[in-house]
PAVEXTI-497799 format. One record per residue: residue in three letters; x, y, z of N, C-alpha, C in turn. Coordinates in steps of 0.001 Angstrom, whole numbers, padded with zeros to 6 digits, always signed. Example, Ala and Ser with C-alpha at 12.3 -4.5 7.8 and 13.67 -1.06 7.14 Angstrom:
BEGIN
ALA+013190-005690+007800+012300-004500+007800+013200-003300+007800
SER+012850-002250+007080+013670-001060+007140+012900+000030+007870
This chain:
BEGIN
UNK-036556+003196-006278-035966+002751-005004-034441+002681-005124
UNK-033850+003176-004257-032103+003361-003968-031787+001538-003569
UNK-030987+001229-004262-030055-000144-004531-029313+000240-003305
UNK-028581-001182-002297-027578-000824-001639-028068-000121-000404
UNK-029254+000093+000001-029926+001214+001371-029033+001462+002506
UNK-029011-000457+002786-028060-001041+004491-027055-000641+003887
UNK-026368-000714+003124-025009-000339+003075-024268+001259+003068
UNK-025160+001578+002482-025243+003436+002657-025549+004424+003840
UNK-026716+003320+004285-026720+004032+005998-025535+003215+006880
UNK-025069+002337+006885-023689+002217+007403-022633+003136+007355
UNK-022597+002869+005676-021322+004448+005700-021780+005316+006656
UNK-022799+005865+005967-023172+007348+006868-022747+007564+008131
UNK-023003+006249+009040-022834+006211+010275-021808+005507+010727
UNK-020633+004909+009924-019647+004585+010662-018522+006139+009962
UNK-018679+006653+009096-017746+007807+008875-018263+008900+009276
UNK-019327+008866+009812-019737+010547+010911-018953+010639+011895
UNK-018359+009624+012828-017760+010561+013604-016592+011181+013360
UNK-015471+010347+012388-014417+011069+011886-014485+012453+010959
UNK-016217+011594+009988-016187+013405+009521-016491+014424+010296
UNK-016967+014491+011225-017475+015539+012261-015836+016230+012730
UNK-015312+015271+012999-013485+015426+013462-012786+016300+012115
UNK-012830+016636+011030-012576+016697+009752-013283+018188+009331
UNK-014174+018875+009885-014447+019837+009212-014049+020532+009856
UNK-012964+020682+010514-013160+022200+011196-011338+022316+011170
UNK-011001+021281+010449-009278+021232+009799-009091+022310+009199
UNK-007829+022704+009546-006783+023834+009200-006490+023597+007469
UNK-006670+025182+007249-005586+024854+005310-004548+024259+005399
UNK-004219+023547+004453-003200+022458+003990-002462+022640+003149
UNK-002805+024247+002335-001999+024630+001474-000910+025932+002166
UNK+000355+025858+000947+001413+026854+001327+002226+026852+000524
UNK+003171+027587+000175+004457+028024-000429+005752+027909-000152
UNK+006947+027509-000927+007985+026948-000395+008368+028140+000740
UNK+008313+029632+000025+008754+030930+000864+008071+030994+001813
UNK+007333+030040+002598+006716+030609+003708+007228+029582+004408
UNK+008164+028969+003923+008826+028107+005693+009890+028372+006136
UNK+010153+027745+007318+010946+028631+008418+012309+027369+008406
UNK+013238+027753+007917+014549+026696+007796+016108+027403+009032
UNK+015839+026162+009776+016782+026666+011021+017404+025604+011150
UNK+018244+025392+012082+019577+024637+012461+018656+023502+012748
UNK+016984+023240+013493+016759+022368+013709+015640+021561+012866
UNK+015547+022091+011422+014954+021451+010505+013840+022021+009670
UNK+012998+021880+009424+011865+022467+008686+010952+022881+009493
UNK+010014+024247+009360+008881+024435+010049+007998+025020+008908
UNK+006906+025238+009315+005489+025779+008624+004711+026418+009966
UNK+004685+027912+010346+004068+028358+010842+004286+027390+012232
UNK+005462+027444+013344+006212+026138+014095+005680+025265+014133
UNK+004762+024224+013236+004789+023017+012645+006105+022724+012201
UNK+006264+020968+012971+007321+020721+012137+007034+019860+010838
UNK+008274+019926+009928+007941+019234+008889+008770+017810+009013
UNK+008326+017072+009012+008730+015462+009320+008583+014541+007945
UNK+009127+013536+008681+009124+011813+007752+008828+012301+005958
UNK+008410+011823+005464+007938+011708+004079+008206+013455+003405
UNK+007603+014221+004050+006860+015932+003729+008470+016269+003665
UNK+009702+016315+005039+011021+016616+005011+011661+016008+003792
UNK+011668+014980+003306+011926+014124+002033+011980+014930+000925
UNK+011061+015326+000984+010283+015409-000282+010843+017294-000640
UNK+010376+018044+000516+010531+018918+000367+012140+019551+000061
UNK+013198+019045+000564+014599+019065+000834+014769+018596-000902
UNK+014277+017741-001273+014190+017374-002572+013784+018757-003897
UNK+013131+019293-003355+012699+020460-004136+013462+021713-004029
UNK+014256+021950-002788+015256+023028-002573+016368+022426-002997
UNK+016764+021525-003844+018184+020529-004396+019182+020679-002918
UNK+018558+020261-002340+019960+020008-000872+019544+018443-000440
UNK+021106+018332+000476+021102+016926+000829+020143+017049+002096
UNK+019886+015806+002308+018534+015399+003580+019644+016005+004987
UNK+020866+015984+005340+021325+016572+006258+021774+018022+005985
UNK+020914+018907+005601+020977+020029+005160+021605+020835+006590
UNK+020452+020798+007252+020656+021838+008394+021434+021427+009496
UNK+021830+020636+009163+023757+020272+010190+024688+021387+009235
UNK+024529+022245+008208+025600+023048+007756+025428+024425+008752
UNK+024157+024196+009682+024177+025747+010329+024947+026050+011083
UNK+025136+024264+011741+026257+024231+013221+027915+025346+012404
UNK+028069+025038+011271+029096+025571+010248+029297+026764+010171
UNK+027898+027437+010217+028418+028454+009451+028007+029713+010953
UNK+028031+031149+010473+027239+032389+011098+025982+032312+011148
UNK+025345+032804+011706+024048+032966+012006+023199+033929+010591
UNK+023692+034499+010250+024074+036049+009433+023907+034825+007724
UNK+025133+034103+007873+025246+033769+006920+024309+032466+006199
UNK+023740+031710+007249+022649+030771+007530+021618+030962+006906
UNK+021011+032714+007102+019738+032969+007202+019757+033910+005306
UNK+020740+033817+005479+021013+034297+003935+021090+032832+003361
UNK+021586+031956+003279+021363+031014+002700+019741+030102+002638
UNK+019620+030413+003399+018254+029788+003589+017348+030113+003143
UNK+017699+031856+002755+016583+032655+002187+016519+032488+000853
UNK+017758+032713+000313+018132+031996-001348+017321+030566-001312
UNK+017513+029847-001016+017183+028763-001322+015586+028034-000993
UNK+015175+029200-000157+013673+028461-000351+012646+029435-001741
UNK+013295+030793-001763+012807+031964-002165+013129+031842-004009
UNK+014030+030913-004097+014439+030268-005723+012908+029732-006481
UNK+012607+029113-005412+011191+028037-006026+009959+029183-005207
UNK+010486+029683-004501+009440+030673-003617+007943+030506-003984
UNK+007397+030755-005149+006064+030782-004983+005358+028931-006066
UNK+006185+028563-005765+005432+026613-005583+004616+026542-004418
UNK+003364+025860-004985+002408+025605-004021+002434+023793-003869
UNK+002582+024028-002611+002317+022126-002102+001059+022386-000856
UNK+000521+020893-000910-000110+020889-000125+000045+019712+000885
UNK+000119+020560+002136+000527+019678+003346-000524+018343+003727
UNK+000096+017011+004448-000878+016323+005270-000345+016636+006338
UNK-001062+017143+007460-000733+017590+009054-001427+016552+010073
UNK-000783+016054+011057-001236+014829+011555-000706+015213+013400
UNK-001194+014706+014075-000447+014736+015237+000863+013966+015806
UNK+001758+014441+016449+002511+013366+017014+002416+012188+018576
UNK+003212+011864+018770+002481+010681+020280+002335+011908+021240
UNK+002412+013700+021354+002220+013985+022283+000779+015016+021813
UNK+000719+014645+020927-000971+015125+020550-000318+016584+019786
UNK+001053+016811+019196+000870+018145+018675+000771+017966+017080
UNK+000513+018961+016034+000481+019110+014729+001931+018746+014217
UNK+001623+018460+013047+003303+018414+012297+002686+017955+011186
UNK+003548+018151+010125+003586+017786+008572+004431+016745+007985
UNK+003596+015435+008212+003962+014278+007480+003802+013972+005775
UNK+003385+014912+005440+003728+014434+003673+002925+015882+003069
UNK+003777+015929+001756+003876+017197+001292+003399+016804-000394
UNK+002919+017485-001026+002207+017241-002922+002559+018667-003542
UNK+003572+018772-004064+003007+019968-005246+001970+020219-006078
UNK+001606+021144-006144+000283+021249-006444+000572+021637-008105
UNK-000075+020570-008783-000257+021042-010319-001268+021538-010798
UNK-000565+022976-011652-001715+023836-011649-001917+023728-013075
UNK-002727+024641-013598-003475+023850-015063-004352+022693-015477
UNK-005369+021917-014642-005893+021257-014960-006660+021422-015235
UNK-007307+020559-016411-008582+020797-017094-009985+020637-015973
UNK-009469+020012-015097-011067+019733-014113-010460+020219-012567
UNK-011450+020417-011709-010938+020657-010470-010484+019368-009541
UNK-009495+019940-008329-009273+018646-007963-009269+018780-006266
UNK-010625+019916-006018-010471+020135-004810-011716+018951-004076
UNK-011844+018032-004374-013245+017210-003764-012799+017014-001973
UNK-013815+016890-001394-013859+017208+000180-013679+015699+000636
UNK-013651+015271+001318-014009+013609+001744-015516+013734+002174
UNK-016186+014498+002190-018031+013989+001879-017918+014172+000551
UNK-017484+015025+000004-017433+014469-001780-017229+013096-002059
UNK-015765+012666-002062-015819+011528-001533-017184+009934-001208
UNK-017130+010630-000067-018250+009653+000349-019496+009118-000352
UNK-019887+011249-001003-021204+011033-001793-020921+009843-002971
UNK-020047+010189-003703-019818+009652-004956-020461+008054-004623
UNK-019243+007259-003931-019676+005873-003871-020712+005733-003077
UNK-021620+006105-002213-023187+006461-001838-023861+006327-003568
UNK-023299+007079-003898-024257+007733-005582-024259+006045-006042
UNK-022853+005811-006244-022610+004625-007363-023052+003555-006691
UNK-023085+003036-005154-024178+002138-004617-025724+002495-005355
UNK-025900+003415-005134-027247+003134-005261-028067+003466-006184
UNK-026970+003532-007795-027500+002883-009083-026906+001694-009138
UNK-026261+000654-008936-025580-000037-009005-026545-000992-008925
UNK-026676-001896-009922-027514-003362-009488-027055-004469-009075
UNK-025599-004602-008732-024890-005700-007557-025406-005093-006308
UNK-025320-006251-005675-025894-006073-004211-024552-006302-003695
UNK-024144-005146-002567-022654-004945-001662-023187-005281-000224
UNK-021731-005526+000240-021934-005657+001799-020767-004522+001854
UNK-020513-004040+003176-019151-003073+003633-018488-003733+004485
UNK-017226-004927+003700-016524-005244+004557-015844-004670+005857
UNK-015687-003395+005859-014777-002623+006640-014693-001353+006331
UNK-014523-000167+007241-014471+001239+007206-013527+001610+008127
UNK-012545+002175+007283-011499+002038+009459-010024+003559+008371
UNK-010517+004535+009786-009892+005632+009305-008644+005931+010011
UNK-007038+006378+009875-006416+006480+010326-006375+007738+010623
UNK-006182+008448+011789-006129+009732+012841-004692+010255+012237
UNK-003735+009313+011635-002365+009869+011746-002374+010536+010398
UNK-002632+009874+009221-002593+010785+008139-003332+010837+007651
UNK-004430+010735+008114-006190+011202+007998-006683+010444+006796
UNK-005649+009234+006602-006700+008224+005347-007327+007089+005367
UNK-008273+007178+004962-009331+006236+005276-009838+005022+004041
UNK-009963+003950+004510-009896+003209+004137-011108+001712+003964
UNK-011815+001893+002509-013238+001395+002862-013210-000040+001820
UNK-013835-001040+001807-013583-002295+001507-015566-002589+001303
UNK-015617-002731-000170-017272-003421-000237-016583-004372-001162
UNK-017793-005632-000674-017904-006984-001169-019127-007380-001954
UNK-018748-007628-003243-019640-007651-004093-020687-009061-003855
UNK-021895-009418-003205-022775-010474-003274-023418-011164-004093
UNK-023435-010277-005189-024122-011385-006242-022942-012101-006798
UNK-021722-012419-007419-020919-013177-007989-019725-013719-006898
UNK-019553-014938-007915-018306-015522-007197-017371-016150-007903
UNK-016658-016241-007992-015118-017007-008440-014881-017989-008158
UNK-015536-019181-009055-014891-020760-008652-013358-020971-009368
UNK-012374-020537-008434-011186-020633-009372-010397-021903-009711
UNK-011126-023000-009166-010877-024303-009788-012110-025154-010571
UNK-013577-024399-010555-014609-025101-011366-014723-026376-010858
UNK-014861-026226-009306-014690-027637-008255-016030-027173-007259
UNK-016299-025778-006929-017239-025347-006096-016800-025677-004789
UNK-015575-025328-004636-015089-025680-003423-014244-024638-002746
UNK-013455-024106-003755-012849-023082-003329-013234-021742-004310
UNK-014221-020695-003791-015196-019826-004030-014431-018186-003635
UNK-014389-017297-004694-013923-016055-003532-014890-015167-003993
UNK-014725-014198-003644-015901-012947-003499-015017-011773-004125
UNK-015572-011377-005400-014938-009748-005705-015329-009054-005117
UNK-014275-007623-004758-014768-006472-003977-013875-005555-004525
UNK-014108-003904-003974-013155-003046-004177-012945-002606-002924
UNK-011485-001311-002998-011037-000812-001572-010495+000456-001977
UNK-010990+001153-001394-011138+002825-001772-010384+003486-000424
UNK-009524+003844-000807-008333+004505+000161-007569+005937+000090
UNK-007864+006765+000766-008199+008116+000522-007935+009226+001347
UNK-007435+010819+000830-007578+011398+002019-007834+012802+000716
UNK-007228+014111+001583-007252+015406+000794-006715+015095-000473
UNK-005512+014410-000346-004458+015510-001341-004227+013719-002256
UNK-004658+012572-002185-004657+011227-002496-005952+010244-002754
UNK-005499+009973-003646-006569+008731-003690-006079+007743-004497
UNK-006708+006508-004252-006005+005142-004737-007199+003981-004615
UNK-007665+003372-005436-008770+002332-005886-007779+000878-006009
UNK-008459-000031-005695-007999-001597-006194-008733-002574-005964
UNK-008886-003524-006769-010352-004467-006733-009427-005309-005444
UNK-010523-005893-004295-010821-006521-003394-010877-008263-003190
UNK-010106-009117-002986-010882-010327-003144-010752-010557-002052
UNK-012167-011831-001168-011780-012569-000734-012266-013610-000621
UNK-011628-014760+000255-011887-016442-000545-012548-016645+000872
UNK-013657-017390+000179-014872-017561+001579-014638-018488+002124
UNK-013516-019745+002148-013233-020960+003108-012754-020448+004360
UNK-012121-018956+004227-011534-018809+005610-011289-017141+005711
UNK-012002-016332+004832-012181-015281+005262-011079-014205+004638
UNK-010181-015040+003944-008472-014439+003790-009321-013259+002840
UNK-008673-012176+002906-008531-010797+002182-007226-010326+001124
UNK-007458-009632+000387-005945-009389-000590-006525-008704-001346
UNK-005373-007161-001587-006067-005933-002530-004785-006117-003571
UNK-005298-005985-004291-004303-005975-005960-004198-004817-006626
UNK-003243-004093-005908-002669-002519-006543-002558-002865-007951
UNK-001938-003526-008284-001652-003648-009827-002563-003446-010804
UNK-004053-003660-010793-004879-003463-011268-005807-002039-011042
UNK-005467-001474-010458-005744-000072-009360-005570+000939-010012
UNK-006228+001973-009549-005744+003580-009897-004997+003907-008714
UNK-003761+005140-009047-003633+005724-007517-003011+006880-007932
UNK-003723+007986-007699-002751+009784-007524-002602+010177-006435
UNK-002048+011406-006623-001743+012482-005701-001600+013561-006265
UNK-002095+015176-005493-002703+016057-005765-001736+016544-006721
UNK-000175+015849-006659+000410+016697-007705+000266+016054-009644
UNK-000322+015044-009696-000686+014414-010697-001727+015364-011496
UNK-002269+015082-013101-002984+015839-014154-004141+014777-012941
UNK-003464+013633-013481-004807+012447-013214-005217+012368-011708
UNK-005157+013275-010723-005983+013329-009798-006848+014887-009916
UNK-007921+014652-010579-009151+015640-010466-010263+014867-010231
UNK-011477+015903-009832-012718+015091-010113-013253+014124-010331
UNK-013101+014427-011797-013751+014031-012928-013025+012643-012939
UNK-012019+012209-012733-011030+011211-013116-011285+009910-011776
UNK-011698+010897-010553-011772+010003-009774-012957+009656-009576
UNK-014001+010631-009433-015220+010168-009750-015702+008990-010916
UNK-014962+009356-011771-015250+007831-012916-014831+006616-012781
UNK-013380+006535-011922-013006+005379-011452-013849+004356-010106
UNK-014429+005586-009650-015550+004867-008510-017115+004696-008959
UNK-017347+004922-009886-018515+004313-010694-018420+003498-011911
UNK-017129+003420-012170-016760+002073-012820-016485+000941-012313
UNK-016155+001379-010674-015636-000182-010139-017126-000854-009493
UNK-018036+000237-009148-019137+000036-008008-019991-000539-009011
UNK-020380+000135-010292-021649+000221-011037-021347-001084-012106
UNK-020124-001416-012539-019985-002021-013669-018866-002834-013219
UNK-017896-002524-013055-016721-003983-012115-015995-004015-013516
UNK-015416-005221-013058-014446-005609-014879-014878-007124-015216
UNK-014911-007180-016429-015644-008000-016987-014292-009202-017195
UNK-012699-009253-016769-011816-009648-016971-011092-010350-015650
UNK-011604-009398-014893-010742-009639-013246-011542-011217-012910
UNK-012024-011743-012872-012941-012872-012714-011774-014105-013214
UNK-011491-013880-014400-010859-015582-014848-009048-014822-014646
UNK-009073-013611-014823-007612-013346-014036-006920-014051-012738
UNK-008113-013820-011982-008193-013821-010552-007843-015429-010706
UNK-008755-016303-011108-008991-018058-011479-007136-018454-012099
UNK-006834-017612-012998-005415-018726-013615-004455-017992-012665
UNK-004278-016739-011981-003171-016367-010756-003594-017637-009578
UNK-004364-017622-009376-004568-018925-008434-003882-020308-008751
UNK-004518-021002-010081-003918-022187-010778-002754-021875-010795
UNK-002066-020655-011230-001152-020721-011078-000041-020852-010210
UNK+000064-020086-008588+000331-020254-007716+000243-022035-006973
UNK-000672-022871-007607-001206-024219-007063-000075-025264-007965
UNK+000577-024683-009131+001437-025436-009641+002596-025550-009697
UNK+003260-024772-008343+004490-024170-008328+004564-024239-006673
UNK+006147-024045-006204+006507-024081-004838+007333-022698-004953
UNK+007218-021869-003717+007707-020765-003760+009307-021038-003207
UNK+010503-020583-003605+011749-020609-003786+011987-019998-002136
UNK+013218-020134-001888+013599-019558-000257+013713-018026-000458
UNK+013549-017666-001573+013871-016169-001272+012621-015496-001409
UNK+011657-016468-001947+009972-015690-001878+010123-015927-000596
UNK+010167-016794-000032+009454-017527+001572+010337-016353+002290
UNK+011474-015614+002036+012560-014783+002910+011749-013208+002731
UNK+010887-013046+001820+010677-011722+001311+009582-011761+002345
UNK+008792-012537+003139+007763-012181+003474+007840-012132+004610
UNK+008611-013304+005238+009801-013114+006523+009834-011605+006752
UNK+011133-011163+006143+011537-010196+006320+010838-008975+006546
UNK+009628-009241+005712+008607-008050+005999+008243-007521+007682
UNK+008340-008870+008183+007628-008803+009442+009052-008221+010327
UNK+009949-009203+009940+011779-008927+010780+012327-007505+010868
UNK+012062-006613+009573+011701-005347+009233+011066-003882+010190
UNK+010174-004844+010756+009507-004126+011559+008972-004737+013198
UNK+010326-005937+013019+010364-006140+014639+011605-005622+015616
UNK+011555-004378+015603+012573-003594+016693+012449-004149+017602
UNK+010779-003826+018286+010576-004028+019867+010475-005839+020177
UNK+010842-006788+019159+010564-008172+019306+008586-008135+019062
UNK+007924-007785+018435+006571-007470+019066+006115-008726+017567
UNK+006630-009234+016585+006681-009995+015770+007270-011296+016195
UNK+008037-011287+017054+008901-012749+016772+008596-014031+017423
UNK+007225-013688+018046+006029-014744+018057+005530-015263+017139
UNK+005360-014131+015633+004599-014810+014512+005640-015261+013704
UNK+006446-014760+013768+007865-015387+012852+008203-016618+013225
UNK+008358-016841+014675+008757-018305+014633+007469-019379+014349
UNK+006355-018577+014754+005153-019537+014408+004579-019499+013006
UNK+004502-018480+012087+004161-019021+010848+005642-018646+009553
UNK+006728-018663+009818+007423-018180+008911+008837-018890+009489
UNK+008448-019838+009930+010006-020816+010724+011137-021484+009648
UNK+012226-020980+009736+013125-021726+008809+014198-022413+008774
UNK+013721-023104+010192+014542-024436+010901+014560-025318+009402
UNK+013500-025976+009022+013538-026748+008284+014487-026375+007111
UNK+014653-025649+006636+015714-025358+005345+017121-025797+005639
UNK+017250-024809+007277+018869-025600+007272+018996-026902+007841
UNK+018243-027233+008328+018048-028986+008380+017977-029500+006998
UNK+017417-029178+006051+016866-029778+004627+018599-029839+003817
UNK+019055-028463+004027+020206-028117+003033+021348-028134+003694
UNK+021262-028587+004883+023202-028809+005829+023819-027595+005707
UNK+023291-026060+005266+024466-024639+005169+023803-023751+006152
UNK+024306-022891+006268+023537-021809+006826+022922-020595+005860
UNK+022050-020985+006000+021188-020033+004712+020951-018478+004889
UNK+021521-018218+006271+021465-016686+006099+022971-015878+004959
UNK+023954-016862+004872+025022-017054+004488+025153-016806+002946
UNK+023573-017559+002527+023451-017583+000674+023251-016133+000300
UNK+023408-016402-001184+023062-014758-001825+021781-015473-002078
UNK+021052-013680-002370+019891-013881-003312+019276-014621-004714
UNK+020511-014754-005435+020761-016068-006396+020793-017199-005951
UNK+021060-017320-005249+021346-018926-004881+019805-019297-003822
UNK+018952-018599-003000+017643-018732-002711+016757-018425-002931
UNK+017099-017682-004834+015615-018221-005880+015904-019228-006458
UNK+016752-020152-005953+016884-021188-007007+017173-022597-005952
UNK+016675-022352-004726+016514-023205-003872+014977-023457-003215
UNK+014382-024815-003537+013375-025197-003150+012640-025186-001571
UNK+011372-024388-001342+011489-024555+000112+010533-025505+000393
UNK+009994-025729-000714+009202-027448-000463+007707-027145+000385
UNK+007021-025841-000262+006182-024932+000376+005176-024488-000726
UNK+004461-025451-001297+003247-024931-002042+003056-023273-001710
UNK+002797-023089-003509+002992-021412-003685+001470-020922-003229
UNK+000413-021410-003709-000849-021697-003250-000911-021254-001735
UNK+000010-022475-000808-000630-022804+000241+000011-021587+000898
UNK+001200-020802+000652+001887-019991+001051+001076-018757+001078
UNK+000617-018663-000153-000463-017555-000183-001487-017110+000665
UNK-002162-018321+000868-003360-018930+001977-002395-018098+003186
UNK-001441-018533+003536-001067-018777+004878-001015-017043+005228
UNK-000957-016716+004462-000092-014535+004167-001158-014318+004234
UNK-002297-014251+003358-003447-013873+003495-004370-014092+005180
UNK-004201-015000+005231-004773-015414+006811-004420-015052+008113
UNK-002936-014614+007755-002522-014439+008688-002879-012450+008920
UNK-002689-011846+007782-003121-010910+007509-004498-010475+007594
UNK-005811-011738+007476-007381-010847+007832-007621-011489+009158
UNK-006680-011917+010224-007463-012410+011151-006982-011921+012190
UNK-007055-010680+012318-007344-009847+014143-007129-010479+015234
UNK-008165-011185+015231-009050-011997+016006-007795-013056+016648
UNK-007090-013723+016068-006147-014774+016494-004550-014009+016196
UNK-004110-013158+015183-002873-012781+014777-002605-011024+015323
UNK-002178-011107+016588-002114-009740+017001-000983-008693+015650
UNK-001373-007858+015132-000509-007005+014344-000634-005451+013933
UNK-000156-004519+013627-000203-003228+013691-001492-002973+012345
UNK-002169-002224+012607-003066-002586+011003-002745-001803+010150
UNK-001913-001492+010234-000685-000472+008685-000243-001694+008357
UNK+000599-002253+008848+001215-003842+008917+000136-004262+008208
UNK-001180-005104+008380-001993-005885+008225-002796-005815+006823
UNK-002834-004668+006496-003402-003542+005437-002111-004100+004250
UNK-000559-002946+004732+000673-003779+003579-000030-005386+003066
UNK+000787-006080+004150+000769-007367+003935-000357-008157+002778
UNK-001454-007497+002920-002781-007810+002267-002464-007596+000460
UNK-001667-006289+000303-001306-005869-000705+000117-006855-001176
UNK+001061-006729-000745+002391-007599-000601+001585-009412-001195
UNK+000452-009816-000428+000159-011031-000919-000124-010839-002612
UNK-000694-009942-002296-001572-009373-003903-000095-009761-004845
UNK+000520-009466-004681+001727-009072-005471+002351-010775-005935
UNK+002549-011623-004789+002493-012662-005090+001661-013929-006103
UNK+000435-013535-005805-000505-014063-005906-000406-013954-007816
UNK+000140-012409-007982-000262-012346-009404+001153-012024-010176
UNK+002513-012662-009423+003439-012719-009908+003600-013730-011128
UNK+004064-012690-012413+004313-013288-013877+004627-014827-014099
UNK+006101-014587-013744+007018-016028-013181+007135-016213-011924
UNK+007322-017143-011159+007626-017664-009976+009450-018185-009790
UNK+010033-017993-008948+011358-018410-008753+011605-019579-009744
UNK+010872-020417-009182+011559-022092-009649+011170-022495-010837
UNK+009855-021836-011404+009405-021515-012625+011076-021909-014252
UNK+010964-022206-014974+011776-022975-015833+012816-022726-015888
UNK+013151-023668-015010+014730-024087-014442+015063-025526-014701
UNK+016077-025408-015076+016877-026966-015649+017072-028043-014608
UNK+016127-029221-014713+016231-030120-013882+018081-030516-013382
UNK+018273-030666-012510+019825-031001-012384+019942-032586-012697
UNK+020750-032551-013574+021235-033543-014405+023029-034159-014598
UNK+023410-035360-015006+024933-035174-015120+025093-035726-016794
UNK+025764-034561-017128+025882-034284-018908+027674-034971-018835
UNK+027902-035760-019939+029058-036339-020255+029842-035649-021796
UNK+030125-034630-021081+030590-033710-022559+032491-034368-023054
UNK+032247-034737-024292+033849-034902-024445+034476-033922-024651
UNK+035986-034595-023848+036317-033332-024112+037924-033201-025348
UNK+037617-031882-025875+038499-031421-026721+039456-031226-026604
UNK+040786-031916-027620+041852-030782-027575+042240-029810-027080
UNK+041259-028640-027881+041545-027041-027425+041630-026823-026326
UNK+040936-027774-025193+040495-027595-023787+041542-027449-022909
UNK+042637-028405-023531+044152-028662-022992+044856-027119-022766
């Protein structure tokens, strides 16, 4: 009998309709010599090449990112001779495109992988490859999973799956009070893939993925083939880590014995400030990230301090409770309207906290008044 059944016919049926959307996708592969470099930027067969893929690629022809402002400069004649040199140098490099739509529904090329050739295993797996694998590793697996979540992005076609492990739990104070749940989160497309164990704490639902402990390639890596990724998803499904458990327990204690400094409390701020152009944040900023109280607390204006001076200022904000608050604010939809690229980061960003080495305020010299005599020489 197949382990895991409900959870496998879920997949099946919450990633059919995107895979159905998915097979009938255009090649993704190409050559530097086959793109089209004009006064108004990169193309691929008039695809444009955009965000990340333009980066990257401009990077590989050694020119600056405002390359094609030199056309306004020059002849037409002389343009197309330059252009030809310079893609036709690296000419037969193979990358492979991610092609995505823009807000008016057309194609374009948001991120670009050189393709490394020579690998010992193949590294062409499909996303039902994909799929099969952790299908496979459910259902030898003798933990019993739930599927927190399956939720695929249309823009750069990666998808993003979250199981919660049911048989174990994490008393990370040995109080039975505060309980979390291991899981993993498998995040993925053609040319990428990236694993990281899952937690979350069952008093209130909070979520947090811990890259740090994670695999993650891209197609131009040795270590994205097969073989490499396939083993990483039947190691996390079938067997887990026998370590992440009391890890998970002293990053907690630890966070519970410490207050996070004004410049942790500013880093997470900012995350959101970052990405409030349209004001579409500054509802949650003033409601969970308010920092009236500091300049009331400290009489300065604290946008004023350096970064030295607000890791070494108290915000009187349990590191613990801070955590809680990021995390929560991050798995709950339901009450915290937010972009879920946004919501997804943030989840990770807590991670980061959560399992930070030292903490700001972490061993620092109580302030004290020292009565040094003084010397001669001093004169």
């Amino acid at each position: 009998m197949i382990n895991n059944q409900e959870v496998i016919e879920q997949i099946k049926e919450q990633s059919a309709p995107f895979m159905e959307r998915l097979t009938d996708r255009a090649t993704r592969e190409f050559k530097l010599k086959d793109l089209d470099i004009n006064e108004h930027g990169l193309f691929l067969k008039d695809m444009p090449i955009t965000s990340t893929a333009r980066t990257k690629i401009l990077g590989m022809l050694r020119v600056k990112k405002n390359f094609s402002d030199f056309a306004n400069k020059m002849t037409p004649e002389d343009w197309r001779s330059v252009s030809a040199k310079l893609k036709n140098a690296e000419g037969d490099t193979r990358l492979y495109a991610t092609v995505a739509k823009d807000d008016q529904g057309n194609p374009e090329i948001i991120d670009a992988h050189p393709h490394r050739d020579g690998k010992k295993h193949s590294d062409d797996a499909t996303y039902q490859q994909y799929f099969n694998w952790i299908e496979d590793s459910l259902g030898k697996s003798e933990k019993n999973y739930s599927l927190k979540s399956l939720n695929f992005n249309s823009r750069n076609e990666m998808t993003e799956l979250i199981l919660l492990n049911e048989n174990d739990r994490v008393d990370v104070f040995g109080t039975d009070l505060d309980l979390w749940k291991m899981g993993d989160r498998f995040h993925f497309n053609g040319v990428r893939f990236n694993y990281a164990p899952f937690f979350e704490r069952l008093v209130c639902s909070n979520g947090n993925t811990a890259t740090e402990f994670g695999f993650g390639a891209d197609i131009s890596k040795n270590s994205f083939n097969n073989n490499k990724i396939q083993g990483v998803i039947s190691k996390a499904i079938e067997f887990g880590s026998e370590t992440m458990p009391a890890t998970l327990a002293q990053a907690v204690q630890h966070l519970q014995k410490n207050n996070v400094s004004l410049a942790e409390f500013y880093q997470y701020r900012n995350f959101f400030e970052s990405r409030n152009g349209e004001e579409v944040y500054t509802g949650l900023i003033e409601k969970y990230f308010n920092d009236q109280p500091f300049y009331k607390g400290y009489g300065v204006n604290i946008n004023e301090k350096s970064r030295k001076w607000k890791a070494t200022a108290n915000s009187g904000i349990n590191a613990y409770d801070f955590f809680n608050l990021l995390t929560w604010v991050a798995s709950h939809p339901d009450q915290v309207r937010m972009d879920k690229n946004d919501r997804i980061q943030l989840q990770i960003n807590a991670s980061n906290l959560l399992f930070k080495k030292e903490l700001d305020l972490e061993d620092i010299a109580t302030s004290t008044k020292i009565v040094y005599p003084r010397l001669t020489a001093m004169n």
